[in-house]
N, C-alpha and C positions, 0 to 999 in steps of 0.2 A: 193179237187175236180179238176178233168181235164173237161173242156170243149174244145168242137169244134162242131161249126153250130148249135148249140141248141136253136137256137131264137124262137123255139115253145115251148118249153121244160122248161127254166132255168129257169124263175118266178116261175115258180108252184112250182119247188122242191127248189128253196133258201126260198121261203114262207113257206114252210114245215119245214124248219131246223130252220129259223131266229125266228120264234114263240115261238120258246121253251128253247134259248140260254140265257144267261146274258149277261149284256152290256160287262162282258171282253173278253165273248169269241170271238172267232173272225170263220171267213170262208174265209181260202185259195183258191184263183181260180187260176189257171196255162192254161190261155186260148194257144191253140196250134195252132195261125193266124187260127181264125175264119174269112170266107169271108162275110160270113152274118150278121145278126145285134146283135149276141149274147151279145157282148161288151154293147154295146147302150141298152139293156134291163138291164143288170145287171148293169149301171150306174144310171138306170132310179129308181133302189129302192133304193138312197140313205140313205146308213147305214154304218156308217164308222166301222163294225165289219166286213165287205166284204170287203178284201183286196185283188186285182188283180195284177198278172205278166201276162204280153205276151209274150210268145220265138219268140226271133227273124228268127227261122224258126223249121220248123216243127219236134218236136221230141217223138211224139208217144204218147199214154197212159201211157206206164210203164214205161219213163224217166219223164214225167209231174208228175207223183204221185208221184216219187222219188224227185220231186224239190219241189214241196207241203210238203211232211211230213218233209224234212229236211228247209223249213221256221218255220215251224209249233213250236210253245210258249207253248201250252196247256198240262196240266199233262197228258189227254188222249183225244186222235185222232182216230175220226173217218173217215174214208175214204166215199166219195159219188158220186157215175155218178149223172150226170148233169139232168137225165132223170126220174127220178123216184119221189116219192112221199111220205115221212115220215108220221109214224103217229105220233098223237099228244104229247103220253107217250113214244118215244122211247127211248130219249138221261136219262129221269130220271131213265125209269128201266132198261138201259146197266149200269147207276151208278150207279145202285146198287149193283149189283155184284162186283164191283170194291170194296167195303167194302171190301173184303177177300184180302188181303196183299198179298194171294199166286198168285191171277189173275194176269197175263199179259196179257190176249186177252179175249174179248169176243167176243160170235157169236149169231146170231141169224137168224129167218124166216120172210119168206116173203111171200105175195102174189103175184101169178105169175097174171097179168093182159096184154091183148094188147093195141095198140096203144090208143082204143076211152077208157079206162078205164074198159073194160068187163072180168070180174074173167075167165081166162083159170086151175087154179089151186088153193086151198086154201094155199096149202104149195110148194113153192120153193126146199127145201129140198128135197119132195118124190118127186117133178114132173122132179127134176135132178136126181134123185138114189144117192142124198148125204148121205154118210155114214161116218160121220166126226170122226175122227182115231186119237192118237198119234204115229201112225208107219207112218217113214218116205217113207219106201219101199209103204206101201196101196197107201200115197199123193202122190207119182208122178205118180201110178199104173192109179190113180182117184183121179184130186181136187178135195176133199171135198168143201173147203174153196170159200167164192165169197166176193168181197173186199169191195162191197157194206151194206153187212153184217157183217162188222168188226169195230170193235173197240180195242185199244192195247195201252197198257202206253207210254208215251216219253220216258221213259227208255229204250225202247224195241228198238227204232233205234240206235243205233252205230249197233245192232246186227246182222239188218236187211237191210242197208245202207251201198255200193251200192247197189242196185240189180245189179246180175250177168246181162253181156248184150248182151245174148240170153236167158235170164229166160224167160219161157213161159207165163207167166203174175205174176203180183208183189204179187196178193193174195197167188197164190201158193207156191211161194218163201217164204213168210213169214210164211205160214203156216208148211212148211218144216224146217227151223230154228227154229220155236218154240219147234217142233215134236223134231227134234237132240238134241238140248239144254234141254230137259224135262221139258220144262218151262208147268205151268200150264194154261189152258183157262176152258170160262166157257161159254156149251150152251146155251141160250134162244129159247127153242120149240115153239117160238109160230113165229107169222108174227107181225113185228113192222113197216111194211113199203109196197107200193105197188110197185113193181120190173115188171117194164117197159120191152116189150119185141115186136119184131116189123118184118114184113113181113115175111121172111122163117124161121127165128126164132120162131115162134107162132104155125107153122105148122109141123115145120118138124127142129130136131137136127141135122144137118146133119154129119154125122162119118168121122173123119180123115182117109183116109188112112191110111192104117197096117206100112207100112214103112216111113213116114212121123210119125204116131208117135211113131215106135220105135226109133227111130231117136232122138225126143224132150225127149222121157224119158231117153235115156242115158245121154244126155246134162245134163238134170235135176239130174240124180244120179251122174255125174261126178262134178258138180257144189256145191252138197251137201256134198258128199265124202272128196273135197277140203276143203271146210269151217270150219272154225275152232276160 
């Protein structure tokens, strides 16, 4: 997990995750200098399976989750924002899928909710027009993938580790080396979690410009192109 400024936010969703863990598993937090009192909340539920770093200065979401997954101990890693709200079966039935030897990732749905908790969407999936692909050309065309909906073995980082540094977010990246590599994932259709989403977000996706993101998708196909 990356946080920053989440002092309204962080209990709810470590309560969410911490409920359903075993005492070895553990939660990575990669705070990115919060100013606020996010620190001081997640100190305040002391559970020594919540393991904290602070960067000594600010380096982003997708270097924070790259320094998360590479602490990271556990046979399988799940990624989580700071903001959102598990449900109670999730982490049992992502392990279940993992049964199949051939899984390297699993995915699943979500409820899209706003800020006070009010259903805007029953599915994340259709309320983004995710259409999750193994063509690598579809995933830079359109992530599918959202990292808050991911889970992927510890084997899968050397694969995945660095992310490239202009990759346009670490979900996509990983969902494009798995794509390349033919590695296999497995959906979960349904919603295991309530996925937080908050002011012009709620209302309105707002569209990249056209050449802004032609732009990112060449990066992204040159960056894939390379890896090897």
């Amino acid at each position: 997990m990356a946080t920053y400024n989440g002092e309204a936010v962080i209990v709810r969703q470590l309560k969410s995750i911490l409920q359903q863990l075993n005492d070895d598993d553990e939660v990575i937090i990669i705070d990115d200098g919060s100013s606020d009192q996010t620190l001081m909340r997640i100190n305040e539920l002391n559970d020594k399976r919540i393991k904290v770093q602070v960067n000594q200065q600010n380096m982003g979401p997708i270097k924070s989750f790259e320094k998360a997954i590479k602490l990271s101990q556990g046979e399988i890693i799940f990624l989580s924002d700071q903001d959102d709200c598990w449900y109670a079966d999730k982490v049992a039935t992502v392990e279940r899928r993992f049964k199949d030897s051939q899984v390297q990732m699993v995915v699943h749905d979500a409820r899209v909710v706003d800020g006070e908790g009010r259903e805007l969407a029953p599915s994340w999936n259709a309320y983004n027009h995710n259409q999750l692909t193994t063509s690598v050309l579809r995933t830079i065309i359109k992530n599918p993938f959202t990292g808050s909906m991911m889970a992927f073995r510890q084997s899968l980082c050397p694969l995945i580790l660095p992310f490239p540094s202009h990759t346009s977010m670490h979900d996509e990246w990983i969902g494009l080396v798995l794509n390349k590599k033919h590695l296999k994932y497995s959906l979960i259709d349904q919603p295991l979690m309530d996925y937080y989403r908050y002011g012009t977000n709620v209302t309105a996706r707002r569209r990249k410009q056209p050449l802004v993101m032609l732009k990112k998708r060449c990066r992204d196909l040159n960056d894939i192109i390379k890896y090897h």
